[in-house]
C-alpha positions in Angstrom: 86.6 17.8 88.4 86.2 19.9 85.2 83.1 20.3 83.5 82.3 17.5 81.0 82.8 18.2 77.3 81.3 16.6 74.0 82.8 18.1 70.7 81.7 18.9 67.2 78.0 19.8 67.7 75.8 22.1 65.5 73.6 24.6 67.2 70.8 22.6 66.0 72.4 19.7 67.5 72.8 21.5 71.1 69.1 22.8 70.3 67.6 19.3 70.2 69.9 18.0 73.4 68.8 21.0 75.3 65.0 20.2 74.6 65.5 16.5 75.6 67.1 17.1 79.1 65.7 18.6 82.2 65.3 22.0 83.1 67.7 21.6 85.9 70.7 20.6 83.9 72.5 23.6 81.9 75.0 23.4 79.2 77.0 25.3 77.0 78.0 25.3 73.1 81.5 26.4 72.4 83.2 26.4 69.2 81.4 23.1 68.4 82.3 21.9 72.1 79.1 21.4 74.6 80.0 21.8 78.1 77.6 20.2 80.7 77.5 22.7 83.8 77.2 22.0 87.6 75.0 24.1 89.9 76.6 27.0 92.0 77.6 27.8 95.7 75.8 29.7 97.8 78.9 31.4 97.8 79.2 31.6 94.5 76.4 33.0 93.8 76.9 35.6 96.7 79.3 37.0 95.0 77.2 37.1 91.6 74.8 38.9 93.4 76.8 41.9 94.8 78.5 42.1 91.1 74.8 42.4 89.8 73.5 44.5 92.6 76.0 47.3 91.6 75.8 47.2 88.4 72.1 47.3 88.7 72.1 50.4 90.6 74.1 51.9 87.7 71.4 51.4 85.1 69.2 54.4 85.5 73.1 56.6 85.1 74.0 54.1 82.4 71.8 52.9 80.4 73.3 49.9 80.6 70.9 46.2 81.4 72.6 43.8 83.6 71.5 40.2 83.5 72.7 37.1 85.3 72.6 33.6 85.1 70.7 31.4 84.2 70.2 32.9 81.3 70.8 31.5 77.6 73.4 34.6 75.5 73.3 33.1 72.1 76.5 34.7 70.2 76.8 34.4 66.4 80.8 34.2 65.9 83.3 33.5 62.8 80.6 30.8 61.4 79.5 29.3 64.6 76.4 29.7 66.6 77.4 29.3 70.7 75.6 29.4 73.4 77.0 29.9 76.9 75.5 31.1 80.4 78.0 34.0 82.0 78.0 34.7 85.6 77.0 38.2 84.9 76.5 40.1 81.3 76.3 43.9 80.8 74.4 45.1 77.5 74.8 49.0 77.2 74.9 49.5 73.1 74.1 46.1 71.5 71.0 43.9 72.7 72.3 40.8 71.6 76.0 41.1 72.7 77.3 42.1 76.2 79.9 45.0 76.5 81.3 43.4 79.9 81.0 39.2 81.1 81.9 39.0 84.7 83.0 35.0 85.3 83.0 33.8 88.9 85.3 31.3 89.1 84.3 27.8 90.8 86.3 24.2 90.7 84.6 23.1 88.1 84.5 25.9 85.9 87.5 27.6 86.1 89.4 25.7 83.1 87.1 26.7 80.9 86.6 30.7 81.6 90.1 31.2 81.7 90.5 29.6 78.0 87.9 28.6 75.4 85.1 31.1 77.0 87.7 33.9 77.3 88.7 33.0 73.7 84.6 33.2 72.9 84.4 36.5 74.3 87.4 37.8 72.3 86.7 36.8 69.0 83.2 37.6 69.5 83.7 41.3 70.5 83.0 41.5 74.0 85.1 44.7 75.3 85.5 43.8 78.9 86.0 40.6 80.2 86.9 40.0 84.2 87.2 37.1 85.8 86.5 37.2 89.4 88.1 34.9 92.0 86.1 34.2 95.3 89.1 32.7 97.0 91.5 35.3 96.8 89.5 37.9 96.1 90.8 39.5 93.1 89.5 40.4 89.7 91.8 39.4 86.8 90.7 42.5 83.7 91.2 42.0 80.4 90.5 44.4 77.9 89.7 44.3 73.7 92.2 46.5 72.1 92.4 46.3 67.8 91.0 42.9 68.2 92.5 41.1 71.1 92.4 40.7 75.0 94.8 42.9 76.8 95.1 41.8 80.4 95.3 45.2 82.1 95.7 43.5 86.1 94.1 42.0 88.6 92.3 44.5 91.0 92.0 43.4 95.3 90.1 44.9 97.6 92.0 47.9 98.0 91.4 48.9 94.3 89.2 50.9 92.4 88.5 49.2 88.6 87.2 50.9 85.9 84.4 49.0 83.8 85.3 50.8 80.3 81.7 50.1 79.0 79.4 52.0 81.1 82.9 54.5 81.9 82.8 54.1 85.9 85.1 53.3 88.4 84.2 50.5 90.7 85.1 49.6 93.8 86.6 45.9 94.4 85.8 45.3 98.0 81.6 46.7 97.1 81.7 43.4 93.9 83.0 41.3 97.0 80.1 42.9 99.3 83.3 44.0 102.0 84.9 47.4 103.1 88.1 48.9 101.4 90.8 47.7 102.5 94.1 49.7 102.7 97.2 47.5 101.3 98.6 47.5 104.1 95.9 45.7 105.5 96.4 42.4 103.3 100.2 41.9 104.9 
C-alpha cells in the first residue's frame, strides 16, 4: 500500500496538522501534497545506518554533516514551502539544503521517491540524489547537470560510486554493511 496523500495544503496548513497529531506519526509536504508516512524496518533502517555510519566517518576529511531521519528538512522551492523526512541528507556547503539525499526504498514509500520527491530534490537543487534498494541491493545515481537529474547508473556491490559532493569514492557493498563482491560472484 502506498503512502496516503491529501493535496493542496499551505505550509501553515501542514504546520497546524503537524501540531495536532502525535509525535509518532510523520508526514510530508510536497508541492501542496501531504504524505502521511509509515514507520521503518529493522531492515530498513539497517541499511540507513551503514549509509550514515560512512558518511559520518567522512566528516572530519569533509566537512560535510550527515543527518538522518527523523528529522524535519524544510526546503523553500519555486514558491512553495515543503517539508519532507530523507532517509539520509548530507550538508557540506549550504546548512539549509543537502548536497546528497540517500532514499531507502520500502513498500510503502517507493512511489513516491522515485517521482514527486526525486522531482523535489531536482527543482530544489540537490546535486546528488541516490536511491538505494534493500532488495536487490543496488543504488540507482542521479546526478544535477544545468538544472536537471541525470541518471548516471545503478552501482551493486561490486562497484565503487563516487558521492560528487564531498568528492569520494564509495564502496557499494560498505553502504550495504557486506564484502565486495567480484561480478562474477552475482551469476
Amino acid at each position: 500500500m502506498g503512502a496516503k496523500e491529501l493535496a493542496n495544503y499551505t505550509y501553515e496548513e501542514y504546520l497546524q496538522i503537524d501540531a495536532s497529531t502525535s509525535e509518532n506519526e510523520r508526514y510530508e509536504l510536497i508541492f501542496g501534497h501531504i504524505y502521511m508516512m509509515s514507520g521503518a524496518s529493522a531492515a530498513h533502517q539497517d541499511i540507513v545506518g551503514d549509509i550514515f555510519y560512512i558518511l559520518k566517518n567522512l566528516q572530519n576529511e569533509t566537512k560535510c554533516l550527515p543527518r538522518v531521519a527523523p528529522f524535519d528538512l524544510k526546503i523553500e522551492c519555486h514558491g512553495t514551502t515543503n517539508v519532507v523526512q530523507p532517509d539520509i541528507m548530507l550538508f557540506c556547503h549550504d546548512k539549509d539544503l543537502p548536497c546528497a539525499v540517500f532514499e531507502v526504498l520500502s513498500p510503502s514509500t517507493a512511489y513516491k521517491d522515485k517521482t514527486v520527491k526525486k522531482d523535489l530534490y531536482e527543482a530544489c537543487g540537490v546535486l546528488n540524489y541516490f536511491i538505494v534498494d534493500p532488495e536487490a541491493k543496488t543504488i540507482d545515481k542521479f546526478l544535477l547537470e544545468n538544472g536537471s537529474y541525470n541518471y548516471v547508473g545503478c552501482f551493486g556491490l561490486p562497484d565503487d560510486m563516487m558521492i560528487e559532493c564531498i568528492d569520494k569514492k564509495v564502496e557499494v557493498a560498505k553502504l550495504f554493511d557486506e564484502e565486495k563482491q567480484d561480478e562474477d560472484d552475482n551469476e
